[in-house]
C-alpha positions in Angstrom: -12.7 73.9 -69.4 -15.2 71.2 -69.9 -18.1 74.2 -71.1 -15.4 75.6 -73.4 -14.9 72.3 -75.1 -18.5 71.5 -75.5 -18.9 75.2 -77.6 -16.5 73.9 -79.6 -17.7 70.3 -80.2 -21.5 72.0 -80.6 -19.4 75.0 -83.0 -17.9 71.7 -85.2 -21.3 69.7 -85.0 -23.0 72.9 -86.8 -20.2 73.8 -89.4 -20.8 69.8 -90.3 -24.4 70.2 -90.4 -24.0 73.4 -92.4 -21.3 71.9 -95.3 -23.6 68.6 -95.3 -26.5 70.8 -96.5 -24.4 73.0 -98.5 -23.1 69.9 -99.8 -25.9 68.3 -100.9 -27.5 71.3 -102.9 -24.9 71.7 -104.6 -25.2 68.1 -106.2 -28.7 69.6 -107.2 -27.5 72.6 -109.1 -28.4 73.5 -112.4 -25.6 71.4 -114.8 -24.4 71.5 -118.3 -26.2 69.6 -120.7 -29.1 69.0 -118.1 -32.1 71.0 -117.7 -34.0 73.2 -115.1 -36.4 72.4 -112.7 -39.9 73.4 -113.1 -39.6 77.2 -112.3 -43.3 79.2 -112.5 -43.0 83.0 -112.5 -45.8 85.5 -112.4 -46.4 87.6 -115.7 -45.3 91.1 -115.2 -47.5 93.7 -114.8 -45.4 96.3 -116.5 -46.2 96.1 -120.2 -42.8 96.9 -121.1 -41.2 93.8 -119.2 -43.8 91.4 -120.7 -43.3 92.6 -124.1 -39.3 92.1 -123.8 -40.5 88.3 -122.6 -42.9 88.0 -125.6 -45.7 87.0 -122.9 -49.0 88.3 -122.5 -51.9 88.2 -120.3 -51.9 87.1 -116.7 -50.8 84.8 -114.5 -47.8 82.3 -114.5 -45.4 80.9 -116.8 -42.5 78.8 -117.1 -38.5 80.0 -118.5 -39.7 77.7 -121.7 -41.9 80.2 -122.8 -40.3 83.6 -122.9 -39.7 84.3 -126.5 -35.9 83.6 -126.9 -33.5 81.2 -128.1 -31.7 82.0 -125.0 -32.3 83.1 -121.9 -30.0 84.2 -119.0 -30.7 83.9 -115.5 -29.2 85.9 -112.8 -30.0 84.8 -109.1 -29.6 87.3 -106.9 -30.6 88.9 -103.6 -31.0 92.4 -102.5 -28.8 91.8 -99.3 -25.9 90.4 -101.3 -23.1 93.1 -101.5 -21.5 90.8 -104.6 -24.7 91.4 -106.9 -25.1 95.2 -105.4 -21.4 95.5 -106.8 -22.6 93.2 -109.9 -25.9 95.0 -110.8 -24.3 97.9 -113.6 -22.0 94.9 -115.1 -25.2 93.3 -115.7 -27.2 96.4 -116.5 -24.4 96.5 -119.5 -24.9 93.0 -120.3 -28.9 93.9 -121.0 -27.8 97.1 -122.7 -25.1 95.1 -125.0 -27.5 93.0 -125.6 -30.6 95.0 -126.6 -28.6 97.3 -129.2 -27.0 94.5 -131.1 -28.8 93.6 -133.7 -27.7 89.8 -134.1 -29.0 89.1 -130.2 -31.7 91.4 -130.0 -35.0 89.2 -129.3 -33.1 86.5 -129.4 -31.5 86.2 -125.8 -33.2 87.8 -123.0 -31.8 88.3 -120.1 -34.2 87.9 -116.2 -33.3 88.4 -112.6 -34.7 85.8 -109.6 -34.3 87.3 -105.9 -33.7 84.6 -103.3 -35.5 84.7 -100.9 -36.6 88.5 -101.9 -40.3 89.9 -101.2 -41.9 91.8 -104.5 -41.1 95.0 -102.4 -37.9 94.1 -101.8 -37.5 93.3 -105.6 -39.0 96.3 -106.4 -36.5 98.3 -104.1 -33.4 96.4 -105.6 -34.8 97.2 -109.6 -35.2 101.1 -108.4 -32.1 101.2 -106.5 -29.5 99.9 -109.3 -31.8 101.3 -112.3 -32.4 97.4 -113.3 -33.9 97.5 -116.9 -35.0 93.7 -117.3 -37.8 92.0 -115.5 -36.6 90.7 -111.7 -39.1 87.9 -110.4 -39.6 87.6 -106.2 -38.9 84.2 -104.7 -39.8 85.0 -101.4 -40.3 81.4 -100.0 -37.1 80.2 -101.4 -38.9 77.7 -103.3 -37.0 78.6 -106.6 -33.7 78.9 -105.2 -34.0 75.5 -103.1 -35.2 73.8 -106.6 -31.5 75.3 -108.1 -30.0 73.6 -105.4 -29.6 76.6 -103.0 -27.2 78.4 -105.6 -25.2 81.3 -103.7 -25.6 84.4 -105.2 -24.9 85.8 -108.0 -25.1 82.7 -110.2 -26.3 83.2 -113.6 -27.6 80.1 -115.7 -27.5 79.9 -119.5 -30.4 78.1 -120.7 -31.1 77.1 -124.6 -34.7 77.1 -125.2 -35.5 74.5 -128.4 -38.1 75.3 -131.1 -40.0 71.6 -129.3 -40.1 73.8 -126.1 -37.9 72.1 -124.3 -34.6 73.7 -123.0 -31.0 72.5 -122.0 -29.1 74.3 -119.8 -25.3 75.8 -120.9 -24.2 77.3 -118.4 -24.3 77.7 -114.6 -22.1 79.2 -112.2 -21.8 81.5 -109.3 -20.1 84.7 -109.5 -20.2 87.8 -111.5 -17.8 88.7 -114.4 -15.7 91.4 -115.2 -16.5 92.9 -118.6 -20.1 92.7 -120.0 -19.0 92.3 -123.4 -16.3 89.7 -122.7 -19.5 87.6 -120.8 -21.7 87.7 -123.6 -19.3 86.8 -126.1 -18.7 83.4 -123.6 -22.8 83.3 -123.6 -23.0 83.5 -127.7 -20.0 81.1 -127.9 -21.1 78.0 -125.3 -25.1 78.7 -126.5 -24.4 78.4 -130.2 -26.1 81.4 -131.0 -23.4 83.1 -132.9 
């Protein structure tokens, strides 16, 4: 009796530890109005991708800098069986995107892997025919910043003509209609 209570005591004194944490990354999430963490990302390779982000060269750069007077962020991991189920919506979000003319270059749409190798990236963009650039965090070190998001969660962010950005959205889960999202991204960026 005495070893079954003390499981349960050491079950409760984990779940605490667990919601504590959980608890106190989601304080640092991404919020409306406020504006991202420093995020560095590596410049594709492809010349396709860093054409679609208006970058060139090599090496890193921050969200600030793709080309864009918005830019979506999806944060995602190739385990998740919500963003496997998520990845055509989304590929119709890029598509909806790309052949209107009124958001064309102007809202760009990028992928982050939690916790996701380049290979495993690389597998995920294959696997569910992914048409925008995905970026590997494999330390974590991006999704810690976002406050240890759970996946998907997309972020809206509103890149200025200074540079600077302000973020307009944030929240985890998918959607159900790619058209219906991106009317609710053109509406809360101001891009309309």
């Amino acid at each position: 009796m005495k070893r079954i209570f003390m499981n349960q005591l050491a079950a409760v004194a984990i779940f605490v530890i667990v919601f504590n944490a959980q608890s106190i990354g989601a304080s640092s999430t991404p919020k409306q109005g406020g504006t991202l963490p420093t995020i560095k990302l590596n410049v594709p390779k492809d010349p396709v991708l860093r054409s679609y982000l208006g970058l060139s060269g090599d090496g890193l750069f921050e969200i600030s800098e793709i080309k864009a007077e918005v830019v979506i962020i999806q944060i995602f991991s190739m385990y998740c069986p919500f963003c496997q189920r998520e990845a055509p919506r989304v590929n119709e979000l890029y598509e909806n995107i790309e052949k209107d003319p009124n958001t064309r270059g102007k809202l760009k749409l990028i992928g982050i892997g939690a916790g996701n190798s380049k290979f495993e990236v690389g597998i995920y963009m294959k696997t569910y025919e992914v048409p925008f650039p995905l970026f590997s965090d494999g330390d974590f070190s991006i999704h810690q910043s976002l406050g240890e998001v759970r996946t998907p969660h997309f972020i809206g962010v509103k890149i200025n003509d200074d540079g600077s950005h302000e973020v307009f959205y944030s929240r985890v889960g998918g959607f159900e209609k790619a058209e219906e999202f991106l009317q609710l991204m053109l509406e809360l960026s101001g891009l309309k």
